[in-house]
C-alpha positions in Angstrom: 118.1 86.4 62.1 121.1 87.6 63.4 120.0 91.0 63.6 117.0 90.0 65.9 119.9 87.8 68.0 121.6 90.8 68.3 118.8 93.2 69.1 117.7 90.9 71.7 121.1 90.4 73.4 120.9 94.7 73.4 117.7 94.7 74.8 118.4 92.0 77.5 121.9 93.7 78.5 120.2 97.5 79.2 117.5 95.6 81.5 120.6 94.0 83.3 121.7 97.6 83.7 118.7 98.9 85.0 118.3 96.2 87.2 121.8 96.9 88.6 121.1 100.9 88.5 117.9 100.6 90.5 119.0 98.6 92.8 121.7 100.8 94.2 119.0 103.4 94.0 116.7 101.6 96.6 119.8 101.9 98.6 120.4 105.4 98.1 116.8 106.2 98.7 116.9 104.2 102.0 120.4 106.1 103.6 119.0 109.2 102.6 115.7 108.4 103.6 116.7 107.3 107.3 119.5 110.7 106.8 116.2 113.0 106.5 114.2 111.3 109.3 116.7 110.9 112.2 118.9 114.0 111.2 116.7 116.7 109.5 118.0 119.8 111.4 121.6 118.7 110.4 120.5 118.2 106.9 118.4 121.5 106.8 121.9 123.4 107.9 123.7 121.2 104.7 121.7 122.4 102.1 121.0 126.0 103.3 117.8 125.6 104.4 116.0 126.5 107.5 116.1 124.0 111.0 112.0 124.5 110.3 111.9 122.9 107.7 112.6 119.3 109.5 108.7 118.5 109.4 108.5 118.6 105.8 112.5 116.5 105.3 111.5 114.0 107.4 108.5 113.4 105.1 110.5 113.3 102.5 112.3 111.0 104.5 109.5 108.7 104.8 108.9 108.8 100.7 112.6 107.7 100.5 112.1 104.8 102.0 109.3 103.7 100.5 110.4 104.4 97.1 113.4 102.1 98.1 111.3 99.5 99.3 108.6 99.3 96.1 112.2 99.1 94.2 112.9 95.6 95.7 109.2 94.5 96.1 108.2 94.8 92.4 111.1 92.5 91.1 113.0 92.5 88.6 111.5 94.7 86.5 110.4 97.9 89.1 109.2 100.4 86.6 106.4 102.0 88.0 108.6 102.3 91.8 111.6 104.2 89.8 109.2 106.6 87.7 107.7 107.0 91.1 111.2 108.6 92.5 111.3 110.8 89.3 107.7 112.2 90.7 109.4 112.4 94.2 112.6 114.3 92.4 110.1 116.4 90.9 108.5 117.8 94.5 112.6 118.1 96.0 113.1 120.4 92.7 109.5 122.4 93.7 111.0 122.5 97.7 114.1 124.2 96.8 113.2 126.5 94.1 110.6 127.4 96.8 113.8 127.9 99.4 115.8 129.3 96.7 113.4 132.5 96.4 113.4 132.8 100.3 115.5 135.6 101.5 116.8 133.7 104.6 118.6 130.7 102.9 121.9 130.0 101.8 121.6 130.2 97.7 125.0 128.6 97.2 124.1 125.4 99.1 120.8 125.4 97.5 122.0 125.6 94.6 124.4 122.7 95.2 121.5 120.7 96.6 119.8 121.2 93.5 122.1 120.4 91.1 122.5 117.1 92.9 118.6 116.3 93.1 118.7 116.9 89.0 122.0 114.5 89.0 119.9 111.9 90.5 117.0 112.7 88.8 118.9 111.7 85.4 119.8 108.3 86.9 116.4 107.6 87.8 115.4 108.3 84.5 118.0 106.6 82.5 117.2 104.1 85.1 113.4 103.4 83.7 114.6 103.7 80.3 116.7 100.8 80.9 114.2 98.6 82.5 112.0 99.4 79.4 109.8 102.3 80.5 110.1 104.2 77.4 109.3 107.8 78.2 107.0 107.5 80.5 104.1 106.9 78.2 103.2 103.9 77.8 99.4 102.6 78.6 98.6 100.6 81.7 96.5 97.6 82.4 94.1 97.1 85.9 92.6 93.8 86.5 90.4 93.2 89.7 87.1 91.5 90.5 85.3 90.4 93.1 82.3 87.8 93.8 79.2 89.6 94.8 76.5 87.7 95.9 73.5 88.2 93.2 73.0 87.3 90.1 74.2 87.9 86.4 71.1 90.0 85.7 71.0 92.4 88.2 74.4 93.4 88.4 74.4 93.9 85.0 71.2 96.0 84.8 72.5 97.7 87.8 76.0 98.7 85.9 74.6 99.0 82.5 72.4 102.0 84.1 75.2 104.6 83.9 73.4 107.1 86.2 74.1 104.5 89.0 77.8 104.6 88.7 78.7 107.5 91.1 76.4 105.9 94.2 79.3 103.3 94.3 82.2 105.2 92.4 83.1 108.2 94.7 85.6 109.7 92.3 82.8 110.4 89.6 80.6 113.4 89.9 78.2 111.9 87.3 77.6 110.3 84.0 74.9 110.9 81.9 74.2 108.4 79.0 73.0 110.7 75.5 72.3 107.9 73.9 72.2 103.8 74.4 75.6 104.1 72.8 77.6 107.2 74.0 78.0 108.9 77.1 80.0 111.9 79.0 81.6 111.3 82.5 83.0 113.8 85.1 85.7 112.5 88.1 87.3 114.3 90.4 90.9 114.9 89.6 93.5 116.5 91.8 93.4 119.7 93.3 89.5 119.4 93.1 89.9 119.6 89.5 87.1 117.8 87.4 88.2 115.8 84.7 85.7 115.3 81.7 85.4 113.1 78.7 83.1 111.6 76.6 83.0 107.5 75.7 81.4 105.0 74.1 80.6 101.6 74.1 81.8 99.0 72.0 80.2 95.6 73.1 77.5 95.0 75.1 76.4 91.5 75.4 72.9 91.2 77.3 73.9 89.6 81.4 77.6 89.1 80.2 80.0 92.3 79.3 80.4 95.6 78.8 83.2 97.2 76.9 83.4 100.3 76.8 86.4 103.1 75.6 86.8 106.7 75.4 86.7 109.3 72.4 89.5 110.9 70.6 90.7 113.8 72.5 89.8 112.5 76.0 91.7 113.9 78.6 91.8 110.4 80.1 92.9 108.1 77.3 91.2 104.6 78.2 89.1 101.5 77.6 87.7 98.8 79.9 85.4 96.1 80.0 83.3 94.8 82.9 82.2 91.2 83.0 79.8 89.4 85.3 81.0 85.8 85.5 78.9 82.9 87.3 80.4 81.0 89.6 79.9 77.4 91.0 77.1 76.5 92.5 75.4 79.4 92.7 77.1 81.3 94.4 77.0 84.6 93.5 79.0 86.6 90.5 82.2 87.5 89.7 82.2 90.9 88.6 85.9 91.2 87.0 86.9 94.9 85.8 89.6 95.2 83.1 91.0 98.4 82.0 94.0 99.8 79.5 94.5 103.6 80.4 97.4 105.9 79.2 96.9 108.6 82.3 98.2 112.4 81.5 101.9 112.0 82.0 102.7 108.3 81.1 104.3 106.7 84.1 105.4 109.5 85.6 101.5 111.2 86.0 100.4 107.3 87.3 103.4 107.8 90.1 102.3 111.5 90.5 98.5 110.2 91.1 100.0 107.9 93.6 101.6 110.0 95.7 98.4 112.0 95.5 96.1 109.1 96.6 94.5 108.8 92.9 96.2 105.2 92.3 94.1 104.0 89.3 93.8 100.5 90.9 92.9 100.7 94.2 90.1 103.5 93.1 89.0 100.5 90.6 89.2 97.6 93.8 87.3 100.6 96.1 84.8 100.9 93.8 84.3 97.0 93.0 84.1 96.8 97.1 81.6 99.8 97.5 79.5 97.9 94.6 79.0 94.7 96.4 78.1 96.6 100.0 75.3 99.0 97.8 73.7 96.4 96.3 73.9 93.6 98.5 72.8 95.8 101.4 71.1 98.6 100.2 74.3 101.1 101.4 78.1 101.3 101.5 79.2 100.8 105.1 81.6 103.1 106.8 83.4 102.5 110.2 82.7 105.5 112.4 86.9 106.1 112.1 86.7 107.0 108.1 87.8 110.4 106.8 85.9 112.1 104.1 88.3 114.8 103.0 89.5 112.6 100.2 85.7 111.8 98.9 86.0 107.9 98.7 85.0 105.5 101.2 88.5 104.3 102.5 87.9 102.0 105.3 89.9 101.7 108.2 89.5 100.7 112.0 87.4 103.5 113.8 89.7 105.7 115.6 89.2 109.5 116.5 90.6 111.9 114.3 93.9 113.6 114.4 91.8 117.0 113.7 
């Protein structure tokens, strides 16, 4: 018993570190983060870099600050925003090894930029540790749903036909069903990489649920269930999507995907949103503003493009 008191008093006083930690991180990330988008030149000439270089620190800038900002929004326990300024650490390592090979940079300051970016990068991820990260690999969990206005049975036979997936789902290049039981899926994965695996499912109740979870050896280690929940009066379905994944990387490859525009949930909320346009009308409509270059249907008020 007193063990376990004392365990827990252990495990209480590192999250009160890390709470402590991470919030004078989202302060650091916001000083340097308004540093790199009000002075870049003057920072560019600090860490022996070149004054052209300002367009690419004041994005870094901008990442700053909102790595400061998903610090205090996420409460007490901001996991997922610190792992997300160990994937920012990791592109300022990638900028100034890039700058460190350049002939026309100053290798001392560089060097003594880097060894400060790797300094921080150790409080960021003591920092997680402390608020009970781990190493980065622990499994996630995504719940959304929405209430589509048909019934039970057809969204279920609609879903349950896994050739239908990708008209709705932009990120998957196709699944193909080999038997009533098993199936292999292609996505898109960053870079224009496809990612494959092969799953199975392990309930299916008729008009209800599908559960479903991939194989051993998947490259995308997950399960999920889909349920199709009557509402009130009739009116319509709630289609509710739950799903435990452990992405390539742990935390840090969920923070990576982030900043990459692959967040897990929103492709899951996307995708529950495209559903209920294709089948209650037939297609998934896009304002004349959206951008395709991405491959999924992000809406957004039409607007000409930058291009």
């Amino acid at each position: 018993m007193a063990t376990a008191v004392r365990e827990n008093y252990l495990d209480e006083r590192e999250e009160n570190q890390g709470r402590q930690l991470a919030n004078g991180l989202a302060w650091f990330s916001l000083g340097l983060g308004l540093t790199e988008l009000l002075a870049p030149k003057t920072l560019a000439r600090l860490i022996g870099v070149r004054e052209s270089n300002a367009g690419l620190i004041r994005a870094f800038g901008a990442r700053e600050i909102a790595s400061g900002l998903a610090i205090w929004s996420q409460g007490e326990r901001p996991v997922e925003a610190v792992w997300s300024r160990v994937a920012g650490d990791a592109l300022d390592l990638t900028a100034l090894g890039k700058s460190m090979a350049s002939s026309d940079t100053n290798k001392g300051k560089v060097a003594f930029a880097t060894l400060n970016v790797l300094a921080v990068t150790g409080l960021d991820v003591l920092c997680a540790r402390k608020l009970g990260g781990n190493d980065g690999h622990s499994s996630r969990r995504i719940v959304k749903g929405m209430i589509i206005d048909r019934s039970r049975e057809e969204l279920y036979k609609m879903w349950r036909n896994f050739d239908n997936l990708p008209k709705f789902m932009k990120h998957l290049e196709y699944v193909r069903a080999t038997d009533h039981t098993f199936s292999h899926w292609a996505a898109k994965g960053p870079a224009g990489k496809i990612v494959e695996w092969d799953a199975e499912i392990t309930q299916d109740i008729l008009n209800e649920l599908i559960s479903w979870r991939s194989l051993d050896g998947a490259s995308i280690d997950h399960s999920g269930t889909v349920r199709f929940i009557k509402t009130p009066g009739s009116r319509g379905t709630l289609v509710q999507v739950e799903m435990q994944y452990a992405p390539p990387g742990g935390v840090v490859g969920t923070a990576i995907a982030g900043l990459m525009g692959k967040n897990p949930g929103q492709l899951t909320e996307e995708s529950l949103r495209d559903f209920k346009q294709y089948i209650e009308t037939g297609e998934i409509i896009v304002s004349d503003g959206t951008l395709w270059d991405n491959g999924l249907l992000t809406q957004r008020p039409a607007q000409p493009s930058e291009e």
